[in-house]
Every structure is written in structure tokens, then in C-alpha cells.
VOBAMAR-509498 format. One record per atom (N, C-alpha, C): residue in one letter; x negated, z, y. Coordinates in steps of 0.05 Angstrom, whole numbers, plus 5000, padded with zeros to 4 digits. Layout:
N
AXZY;...
REM end
This chain:
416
X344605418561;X343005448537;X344905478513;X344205398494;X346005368461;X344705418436;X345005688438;X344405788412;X346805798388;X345705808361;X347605858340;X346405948316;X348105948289;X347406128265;X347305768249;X346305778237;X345205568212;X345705728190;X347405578172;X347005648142;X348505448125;X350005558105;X350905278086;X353905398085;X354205678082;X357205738082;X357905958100;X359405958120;X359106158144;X362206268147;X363806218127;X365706298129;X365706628134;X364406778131;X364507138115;X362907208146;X361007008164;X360007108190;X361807248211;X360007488225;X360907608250;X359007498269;X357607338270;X353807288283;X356207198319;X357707018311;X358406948337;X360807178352;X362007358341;X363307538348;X361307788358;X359007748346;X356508008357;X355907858383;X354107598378;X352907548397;X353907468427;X357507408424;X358607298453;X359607608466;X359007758448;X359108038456;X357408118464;X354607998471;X351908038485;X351707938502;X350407698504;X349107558530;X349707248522;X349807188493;X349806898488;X352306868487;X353506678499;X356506628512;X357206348499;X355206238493;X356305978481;X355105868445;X355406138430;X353606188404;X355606028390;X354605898375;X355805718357;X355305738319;X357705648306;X356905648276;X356805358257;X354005428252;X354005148246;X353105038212;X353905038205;X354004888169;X352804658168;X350704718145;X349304418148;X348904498111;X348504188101;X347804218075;X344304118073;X343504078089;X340503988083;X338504128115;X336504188112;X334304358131;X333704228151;X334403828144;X332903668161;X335203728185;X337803678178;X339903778194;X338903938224;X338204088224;X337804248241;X336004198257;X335104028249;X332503938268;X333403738291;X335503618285;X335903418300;X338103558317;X339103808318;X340903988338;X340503968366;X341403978381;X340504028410;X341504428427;X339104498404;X339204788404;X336904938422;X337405208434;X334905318449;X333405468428;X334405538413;X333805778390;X336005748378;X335805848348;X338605918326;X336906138312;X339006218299;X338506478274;X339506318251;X338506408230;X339406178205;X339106428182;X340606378160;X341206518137;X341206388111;X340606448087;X341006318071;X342706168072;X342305918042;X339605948036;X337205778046;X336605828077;X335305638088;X333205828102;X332606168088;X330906298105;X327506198090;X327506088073;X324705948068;X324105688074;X326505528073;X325505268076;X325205158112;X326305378124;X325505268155;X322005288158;X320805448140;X317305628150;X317505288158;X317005048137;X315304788134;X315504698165;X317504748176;X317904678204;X317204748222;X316804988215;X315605178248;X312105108247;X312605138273;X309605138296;X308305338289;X309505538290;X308605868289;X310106088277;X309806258274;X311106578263;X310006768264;X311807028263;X309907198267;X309307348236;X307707578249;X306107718218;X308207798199;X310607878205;X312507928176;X314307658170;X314107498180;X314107278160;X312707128146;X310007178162;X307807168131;X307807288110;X308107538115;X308507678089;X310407668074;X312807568088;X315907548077;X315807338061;X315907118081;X316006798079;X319206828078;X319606848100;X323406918103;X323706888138;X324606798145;X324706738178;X328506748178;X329206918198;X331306848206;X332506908235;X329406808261;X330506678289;X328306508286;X328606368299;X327306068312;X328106058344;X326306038359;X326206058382;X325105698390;X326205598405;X325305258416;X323305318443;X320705288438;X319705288468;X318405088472;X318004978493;X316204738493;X316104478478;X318604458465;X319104278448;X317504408414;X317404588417;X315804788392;X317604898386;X317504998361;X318305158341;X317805488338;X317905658345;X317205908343;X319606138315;X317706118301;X320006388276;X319906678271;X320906808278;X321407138265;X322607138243;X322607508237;X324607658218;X324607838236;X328007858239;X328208048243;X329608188235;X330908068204;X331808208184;X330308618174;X328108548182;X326008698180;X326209028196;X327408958215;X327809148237;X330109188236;X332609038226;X336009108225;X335609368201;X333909198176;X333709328141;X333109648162;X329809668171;X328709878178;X330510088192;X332410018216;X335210128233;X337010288206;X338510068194;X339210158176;X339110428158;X336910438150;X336110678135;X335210898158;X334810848181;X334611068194;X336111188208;X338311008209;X341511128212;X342011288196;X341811198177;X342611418149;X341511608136;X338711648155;X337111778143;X335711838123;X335011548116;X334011498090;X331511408078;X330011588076;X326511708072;X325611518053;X324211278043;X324511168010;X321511208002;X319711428016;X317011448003;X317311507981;X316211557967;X315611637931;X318611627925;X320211477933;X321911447917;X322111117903;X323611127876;X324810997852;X325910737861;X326310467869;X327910337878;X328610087864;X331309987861;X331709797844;X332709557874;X331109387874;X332509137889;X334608957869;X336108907881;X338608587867;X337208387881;X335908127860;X335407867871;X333207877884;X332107617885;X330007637888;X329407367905;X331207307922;X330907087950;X328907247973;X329907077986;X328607178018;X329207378031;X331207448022;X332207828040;X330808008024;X330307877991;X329608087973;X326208117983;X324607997991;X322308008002;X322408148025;X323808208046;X324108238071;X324608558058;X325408648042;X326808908031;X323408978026;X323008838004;X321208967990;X317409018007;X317708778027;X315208908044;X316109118067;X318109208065;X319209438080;X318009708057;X319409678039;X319609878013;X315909888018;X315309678007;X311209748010;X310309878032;X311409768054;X309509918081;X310010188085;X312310278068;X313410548073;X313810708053;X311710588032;X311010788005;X311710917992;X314710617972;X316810707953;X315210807937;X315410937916;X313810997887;X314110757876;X316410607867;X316210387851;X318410137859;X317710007860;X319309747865;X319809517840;X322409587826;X323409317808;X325709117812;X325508937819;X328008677823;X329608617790;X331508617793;X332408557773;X334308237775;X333708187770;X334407857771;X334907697741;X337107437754;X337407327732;X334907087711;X333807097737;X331406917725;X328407017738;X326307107723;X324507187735;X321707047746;X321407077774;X319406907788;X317307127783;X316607327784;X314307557786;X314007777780;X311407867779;X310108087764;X313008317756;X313708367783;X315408607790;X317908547788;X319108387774;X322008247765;X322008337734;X325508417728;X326408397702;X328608347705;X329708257683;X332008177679;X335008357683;X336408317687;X339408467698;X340108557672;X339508397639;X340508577628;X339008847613;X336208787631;X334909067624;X334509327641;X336409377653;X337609487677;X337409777671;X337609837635;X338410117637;X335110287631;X333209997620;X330710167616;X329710307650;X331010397672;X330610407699;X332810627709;X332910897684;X334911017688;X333911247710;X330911247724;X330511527731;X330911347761;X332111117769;X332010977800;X333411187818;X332311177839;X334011327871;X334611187880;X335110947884;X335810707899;X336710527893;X339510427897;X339110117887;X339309917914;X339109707921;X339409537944;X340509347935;X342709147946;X344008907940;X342308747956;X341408497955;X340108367969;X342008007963;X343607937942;X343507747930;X347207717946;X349107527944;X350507487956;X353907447937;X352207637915;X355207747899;X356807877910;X359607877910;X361307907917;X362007937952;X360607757968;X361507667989;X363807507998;X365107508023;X367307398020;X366207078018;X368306928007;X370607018000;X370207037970;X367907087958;X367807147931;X367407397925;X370207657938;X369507907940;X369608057903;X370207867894;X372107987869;X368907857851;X367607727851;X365107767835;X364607917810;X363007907787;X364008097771;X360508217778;X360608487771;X358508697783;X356508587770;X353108667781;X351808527774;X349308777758;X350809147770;X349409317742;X352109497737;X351309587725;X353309897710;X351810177722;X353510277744;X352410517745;X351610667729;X352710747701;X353010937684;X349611007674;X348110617679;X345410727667;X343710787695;X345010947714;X343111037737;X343011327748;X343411557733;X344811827729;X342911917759;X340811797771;X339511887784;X340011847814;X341711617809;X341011477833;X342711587858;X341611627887;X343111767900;X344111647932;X342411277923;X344211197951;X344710817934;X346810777942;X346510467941;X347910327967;X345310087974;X345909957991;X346109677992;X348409528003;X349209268001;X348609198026;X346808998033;X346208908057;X348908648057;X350608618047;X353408468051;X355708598075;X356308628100;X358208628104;X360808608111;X361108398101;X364408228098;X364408128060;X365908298047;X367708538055;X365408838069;X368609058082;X366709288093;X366009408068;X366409418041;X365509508013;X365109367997;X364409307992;X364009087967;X365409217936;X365209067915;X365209237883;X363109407893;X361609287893;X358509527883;X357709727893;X359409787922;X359410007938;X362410267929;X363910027924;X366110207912;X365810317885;X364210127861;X363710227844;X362010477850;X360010477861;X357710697880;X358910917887;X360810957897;X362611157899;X363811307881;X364811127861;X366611197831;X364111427825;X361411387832;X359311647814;X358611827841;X360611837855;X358911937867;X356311947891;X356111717891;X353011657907;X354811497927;X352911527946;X353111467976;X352311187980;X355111087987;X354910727997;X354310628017;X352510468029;X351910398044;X352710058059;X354509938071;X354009688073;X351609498100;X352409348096;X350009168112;X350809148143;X352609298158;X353909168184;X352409328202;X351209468205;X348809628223;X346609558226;X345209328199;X342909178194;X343408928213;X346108848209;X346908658217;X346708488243;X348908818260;X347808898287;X345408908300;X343909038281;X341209048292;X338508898300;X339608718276;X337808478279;X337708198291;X341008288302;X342208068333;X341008218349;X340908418354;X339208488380;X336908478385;X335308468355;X332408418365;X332808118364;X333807958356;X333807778351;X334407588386;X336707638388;X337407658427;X335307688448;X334007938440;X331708008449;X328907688452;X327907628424;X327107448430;X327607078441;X331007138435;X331506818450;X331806818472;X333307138486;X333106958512;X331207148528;X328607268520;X327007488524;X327907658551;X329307888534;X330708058548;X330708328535;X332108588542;X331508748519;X334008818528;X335208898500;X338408948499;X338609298499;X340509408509;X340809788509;X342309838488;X341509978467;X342210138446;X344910218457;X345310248477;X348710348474;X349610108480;X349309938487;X350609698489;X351709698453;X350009628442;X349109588410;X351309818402;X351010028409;X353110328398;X355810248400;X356510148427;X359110148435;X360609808420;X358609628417;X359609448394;X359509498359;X358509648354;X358409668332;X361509848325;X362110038340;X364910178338;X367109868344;X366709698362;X367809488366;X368509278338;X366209308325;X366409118306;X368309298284;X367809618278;X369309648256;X371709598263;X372709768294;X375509698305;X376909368307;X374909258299;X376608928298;X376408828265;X375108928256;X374008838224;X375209018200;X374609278204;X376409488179;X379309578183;X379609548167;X383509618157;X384209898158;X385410078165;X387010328170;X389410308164;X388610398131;X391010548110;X392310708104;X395210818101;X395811028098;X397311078075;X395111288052;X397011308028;X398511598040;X399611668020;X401711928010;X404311968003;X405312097998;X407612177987;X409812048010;X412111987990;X414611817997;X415612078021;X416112048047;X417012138068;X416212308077;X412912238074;X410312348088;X409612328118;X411311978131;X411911968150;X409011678163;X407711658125;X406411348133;X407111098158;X409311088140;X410910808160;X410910818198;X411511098198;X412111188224;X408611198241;X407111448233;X403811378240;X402711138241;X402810948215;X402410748216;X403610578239;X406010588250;X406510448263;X405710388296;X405210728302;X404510888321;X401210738330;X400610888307;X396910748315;X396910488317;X397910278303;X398110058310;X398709918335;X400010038346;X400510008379;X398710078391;X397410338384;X395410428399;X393010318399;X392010188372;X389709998378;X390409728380;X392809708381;X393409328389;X392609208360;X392809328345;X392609208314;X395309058295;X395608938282;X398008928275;X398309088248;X401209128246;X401709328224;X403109228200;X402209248179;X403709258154;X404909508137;X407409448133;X408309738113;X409209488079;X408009618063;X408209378040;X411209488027;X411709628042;X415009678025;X417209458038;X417109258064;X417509138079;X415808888066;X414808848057;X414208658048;X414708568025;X413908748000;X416408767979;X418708667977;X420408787994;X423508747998;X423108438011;X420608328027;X420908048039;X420707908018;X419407927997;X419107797971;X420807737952;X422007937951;X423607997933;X426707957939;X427707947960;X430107807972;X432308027976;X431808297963;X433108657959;X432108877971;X433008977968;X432409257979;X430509387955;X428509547961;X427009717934;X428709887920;X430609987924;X433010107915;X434709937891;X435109677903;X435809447882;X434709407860;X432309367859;X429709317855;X429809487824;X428709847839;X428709927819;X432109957798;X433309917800;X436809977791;X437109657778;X436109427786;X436809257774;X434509207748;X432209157758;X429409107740;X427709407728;X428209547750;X426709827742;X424109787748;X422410027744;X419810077763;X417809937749;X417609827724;X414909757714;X416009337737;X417909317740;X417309037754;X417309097780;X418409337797;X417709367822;X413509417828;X413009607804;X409709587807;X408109347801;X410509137783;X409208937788;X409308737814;X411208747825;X411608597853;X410008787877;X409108977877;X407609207892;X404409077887;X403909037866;X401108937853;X400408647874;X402608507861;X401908257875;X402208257906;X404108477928;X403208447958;X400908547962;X400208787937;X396908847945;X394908577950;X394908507930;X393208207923;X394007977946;X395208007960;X396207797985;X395507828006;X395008158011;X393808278037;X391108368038;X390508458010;X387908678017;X385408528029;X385708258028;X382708148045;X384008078079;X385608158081;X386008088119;X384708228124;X383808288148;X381708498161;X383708578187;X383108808197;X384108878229;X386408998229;X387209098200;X390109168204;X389809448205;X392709618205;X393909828199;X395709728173;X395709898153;X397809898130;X398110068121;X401010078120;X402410308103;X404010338078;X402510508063;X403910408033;X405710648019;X407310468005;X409210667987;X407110787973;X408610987966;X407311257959;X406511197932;X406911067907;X406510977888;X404110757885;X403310687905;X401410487905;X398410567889;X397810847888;X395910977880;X394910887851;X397810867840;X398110887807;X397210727798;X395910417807;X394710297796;X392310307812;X389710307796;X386910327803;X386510067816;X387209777802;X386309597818;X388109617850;X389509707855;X390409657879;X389709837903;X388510037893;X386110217917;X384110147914;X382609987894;X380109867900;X379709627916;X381909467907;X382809267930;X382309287955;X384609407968;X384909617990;X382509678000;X380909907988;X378509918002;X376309708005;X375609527995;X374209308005;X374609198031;X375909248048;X376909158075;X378209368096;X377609668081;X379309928089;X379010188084;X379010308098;X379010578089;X381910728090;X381710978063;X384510988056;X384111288064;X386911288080;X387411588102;X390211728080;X389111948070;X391312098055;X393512248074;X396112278084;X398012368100;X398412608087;X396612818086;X398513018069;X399313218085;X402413268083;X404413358096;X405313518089;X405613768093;X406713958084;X410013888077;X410413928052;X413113888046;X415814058056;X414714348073;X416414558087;X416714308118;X415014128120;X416114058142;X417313748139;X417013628109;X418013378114;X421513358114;X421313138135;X424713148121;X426013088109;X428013288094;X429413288067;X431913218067;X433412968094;X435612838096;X435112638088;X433212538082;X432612198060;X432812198037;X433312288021;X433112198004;X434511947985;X437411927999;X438911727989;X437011497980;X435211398008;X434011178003;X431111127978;X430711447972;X428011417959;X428711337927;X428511117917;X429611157885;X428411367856;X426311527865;X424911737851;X425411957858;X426911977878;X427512277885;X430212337895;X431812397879;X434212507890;X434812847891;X432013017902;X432313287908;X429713387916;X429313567935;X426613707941;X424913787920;X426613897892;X425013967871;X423713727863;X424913457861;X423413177854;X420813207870;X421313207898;X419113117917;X417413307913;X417313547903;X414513727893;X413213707864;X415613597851;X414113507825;X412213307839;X412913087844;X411912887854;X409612897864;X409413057883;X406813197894;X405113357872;X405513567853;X404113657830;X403613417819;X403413217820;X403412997798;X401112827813;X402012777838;X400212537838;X398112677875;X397812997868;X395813027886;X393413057891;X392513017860;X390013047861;X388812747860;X390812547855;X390712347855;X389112177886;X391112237902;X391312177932;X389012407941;X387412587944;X386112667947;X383112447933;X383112417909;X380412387900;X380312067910;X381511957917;X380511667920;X381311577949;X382011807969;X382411757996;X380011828002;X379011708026;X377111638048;X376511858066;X378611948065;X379412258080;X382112328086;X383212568089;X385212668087;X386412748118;X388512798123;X389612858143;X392212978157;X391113218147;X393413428142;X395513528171;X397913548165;X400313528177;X402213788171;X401714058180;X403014238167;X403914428203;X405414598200;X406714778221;X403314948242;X401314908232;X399214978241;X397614758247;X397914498240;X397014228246;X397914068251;X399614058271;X402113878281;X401213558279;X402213398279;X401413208280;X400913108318;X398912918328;X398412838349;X397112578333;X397512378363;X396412078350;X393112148363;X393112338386;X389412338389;X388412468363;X389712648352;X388612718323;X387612588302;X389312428298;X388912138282;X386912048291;X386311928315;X384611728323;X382712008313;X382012228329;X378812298323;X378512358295;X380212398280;X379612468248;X378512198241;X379311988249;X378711708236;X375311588251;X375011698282;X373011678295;X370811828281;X371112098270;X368512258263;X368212148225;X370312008220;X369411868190;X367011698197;X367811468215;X365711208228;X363311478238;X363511608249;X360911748258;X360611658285;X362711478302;X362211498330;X361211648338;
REM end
């Protein structure tokens, strides 16, 4: 049997990395620029994605009741030489929020866009009795649509949802499509996007405060019901549990900021072995670029061109996925380069008690030639490394370091 994913650009898909992780062993990705395409496949069933979740309905035999209401299908099941369509976008969306625990009765909600996911959202939002539902879109099809740049008359929202396919890879860098600042209310935003694992709009989401949500649990979820009906079977929630930890461990990046002989390079290198990941330390990369030593570096050019050669390995790496990286301790100092970073990562602060780091390096560090440096250093940039790490991971004569430590500090972030 030969199932696969239909769409127009599938570069940013996990559909065949979920599903040969299930039962479908021979899932395929398939790119087509026109609907008729697909018809002529020699497929048992496919799942299909924009933007082809309306124009398959004309085709199908049948569907069921939430794609009437939707008018958004994304499985197709082949029986009989027939056509059969779901959503089961519907049931990933619904999972989703109840992972998270996320109630949306009488509450405020702003959808992004107003395609076929944005319908699939919004007869969810109705059956489960938001207070108000507004799309904000660039061009308006209906009643309940306004425009993006009237975003701020919608300042009392609890909700916002991404539905539209800004800043997906590989167009992670997108320019945002609201301004938090006019949403003082709002207390969850969710991007049903996940590749990247954050998007802007989740990281911006964060910058206030509010709780980000991305799309890779919807994702999951809706291969299983989806599995469920092609090859009618019912799949076990821990099956589903134990891949979804699978997918972050093959898909999100594990970062390590902190202070210069915090002992990054070394952890970093450690866990990397331990999950079979490969490892980057960007101070090693630098120096690959650059043809010197960082010592050179700063003594010949000085630090405003070492931060600039630091800038640009950020920009070279931050969309790989699956790594471990370890960064010079300076990397903080520019904002674009932890926002980077986290789009594909979560950033693990090393903070180390300085009574235990060791204070025979310094030759090599070019900012510190004495312990009193390395505590300025720390007064300077610790509240820094605190506010924009992911979580922290403290290393002191009462918290020895262990690599099972690491792993469960990083396990109870994911919520395994």
C-alpha cells in the first residue's frame, strides 16, 4: 500500500518522518503544482496540505461532517476506486489545546489568515464557545475579517492563533504579521507552524511574556487520527508520546550559553555523544572562518570585528536542526543572535559557580586576564543569560554537575 503527503512546497515537512514511525512504511512526499496531479497517483490514501485543502472537496465522493463545515479536508482515503475526505486537522487543533490546557470558552480570540486551517480553527473556537472570533487578514473575504492593520482596535484579545504560513521554513525570517504591544491582554499565542520549533511570533510572544505555543503536537496528532483512518486501525497514545519526545530529540537544537570557562564546550560535547547528535562549539568555527585563533582575532582587529564574524556563524547555523551547540560566552550581546538560535533551540544557561570554575585559563580568554575580570563579567552580563535562557542549569559545590542531570533538567523543560 502507498500512501503520501500532497502539497506544493514540502520542504519544512516531518509527515514522512512521523508516519514511517507508525505503520506506513512506504509514506511518500509528493509536490505537485496543479490538484488534477493527484488524481492520476497510484495512491491508497494521502494527506494533503495547502494550498490544496479546498480544492481536493470537487473531487471527493464523500466527507465527513467537519469538512462540511470546514470545507478543508486534509486525508483522503481510496476505496473502491472512490474518494473518501476528513479533517483531521480538527482533532490534532482540539489535542493541542488540551495538552496545554487551554479552556477558549468566553474567551477573546484573534485568528491569523483566513485559508483552510483558519476555518478548521475557527469551527473549533464556535463549538466550544469563544466569546469572540476576529481574523485578521490581508484581504477580507467575511463578516468576521479585518484587516492586519487594524489589529490594535482588538486590544482586550486572550488569544492569538497563527493559522497562515509566515515565517515557515524556509521563510523563517518573515517580517511579523502583529505587534504584541497592542495586545496587553493576551495570555497564550499559538502557531500551528512547526518547522521552525519557534517561529518570530512565538519568540516575539515570549518577549511579553505570554506563553508560546507551536504546531508539532497538532501535528502529531492528526497523523494519528489520520493513520487511524487509512489503514483502519487505532494507534496507542503512548506510541504517539514516545514519538513525539522522538521528534523533539531529532528536530530541536540544545544550546549552551554562559560565561567564558563555564565549561559549555565540554557539556556540550558530553551530551552530544550521549544523544548521538552532532556538536557545534561556534568558537571552533570562528577560528574555521577566520584562518586564527580568537586571541588573534581580538589583538589584531579587536572585538567589534570578532562580534562581527560571531554574527555571521550564528546566521550559518541557526536553521540546522538536531544539534548540540556551544557558544562563546559573548554571543548573548547581540539580540539578533539568541533570537536566531532559538527558532530551532532552546537556550540552556551553564551557570557555574565561579568558586568552582577553573581559574588556570585564562591565558587563552582575551577579556579576562584575572578572576576579578571573570566576576565583573558575570555582574555584567547575568541578568542577561538568565532572562533570555530557556532554563538554567546550575553547577555549584552543592550541585555537582552529572550528564543524567542535564538530560532530566532538559527532559522536564519538554514535559516528558
Amino acid at each position: 500500500m502507498i500512501f503520501g503527503l500532497i502539497g506544493k512546497n514540502l520542504t519544512h515537512s516531518y509527515s514522512k518522518f512521523i508516519h514511517e514511525n507508525l505503520d506506513i512504511k512506504n509514506y511518500q512526499l509528493l509536490s505537485i503544482n496543479r490538484m488534477d496531479e493527484v488524481l492520476t497517483m497510484d495512491l491508497d490514501g494521502f494527506n494533503i496540505t495547502n494550498p490544496y485543502k479546498f480544492d481536493i472537496i470537487e473531487h471527493l465522493d464523500s466527507y465527513d461532517a467537519i469538512v462540511k463545515e470546514t470545507q478543508s479536508v486534509n486525508t483522503v482515503l481510496k476505496k473502491d476506486k472512490k474518494l473518501y475526505g476528513y479533517n483531521t486537522d480538527y482533532y490534532g487543533f482540539s489535542s493541542l489545546l488540551e495538552k496545554n490546557k487551554i479552556n477558549v470558552k468566553d474567551k477573546k480570540v484573534i485568528i491569523l489568515g483566513n485559508g483552510a486551517t483558519s476555518r478548521t480553527v475557527e469551527h473549533f473556537l464556535n463549538k466550544n464557545h469563544a466569546k469572540s472570533i476576529i481574523k485578521l487578514v490581508r484581504s477580507i473575504k467575511a463578516n468576521n475579517e479585518d484587516l492586519l492593520k487594524n489589529q490594535s482596535e482588538y486590544m482586550d484579545t486572550d488569544i492569538i492563533i497563527n493559522t497562515t504560513p509566515v515565517g515557515m521554513h524556509p521563510n523563517n525570517n518573515d517580517k511579523l504579521l502583529i505587534n504584541f504591544h497592542n495586545f496587553p491582554n493576551c495570555k497564550y499565542a499559538i502557531d500551528l507552524i512547526y518547522n521552525p520549533y519557534r517561529t518570530k511570533f512565538l519568540i516575539e510572544a515570549e518577549r511579553f511574556n505570554i506563553k508560546s505555543i507551536n504546531g508539532l503536537y497538532m501535528l502529531l496528532m492528526q497523523a494519528k487520527k489520520s493513520e487511524e483512518i487509512l489503514l483502519n486501525t487505532k494507534v496507542n497514545q503512548k506510541v504517539i508520546d514516545n514519538l513525539y519526545k522522538k521528534l523533539i530529540d531529532n528536530y530541536v537544537n540544545i544550546i549552551f550559553i554562559g560565561l567564558p570557562l563555564s565549561g559549555k564546550s565540554y557539556y556540550g560535547k558530553l551530551l552530544s555523544n550521549e544523544l548521538n547528535k552532532v556538536w557545534i562549539d561556534t568558537d571552533d568555527k570562528i577560528e574555521d572562518y577566520a584562518k586564527i585563533k580568537i586571541s588573534q582575532i581580538f589583538k589584531l582587529s579587536g572585538e567589534e570585528k570578532f562580534r562581527e564574524i560571531e554574527s555571521y556563524v550564528i546566521k550559518s547555523i541557526y536553521d540546522k536542526q538536531g544539534l548540540v551547540i556551544s557558544c562563546g560566552g559573548g554571543v548573548i550581546l547581540n539580540h539578533e543572535n539568541t533570537n536566531l538560535l532559538k527558532q530551532n533551540g532552546i537556550l540552556v544557561f551553564i551557570n557555574k559557580s565561579i568558586e568552582i570554575i577553573n581559574h588556570d585559563n585564562f591565558d587563552s580568554r582575551p577579556l579576562i586576564d584575572s578572576l576579578d575580570d571573570l566576576i565583573k563579567l558575570k555582574e555584567k552580563r547575568f541578568e542577561t543569560y538568565t532572562s533570555i535562557s530557556d532554563l538554567v542549569f546550575n553547577i555549584d559545590e552543592e550541585n555537582p554537575f552529572t550528564l543524567e542531570r542535564l538530560k532530566e533538567t532538559i527532559n522536564e523543560f519538554f514535559n516528558y
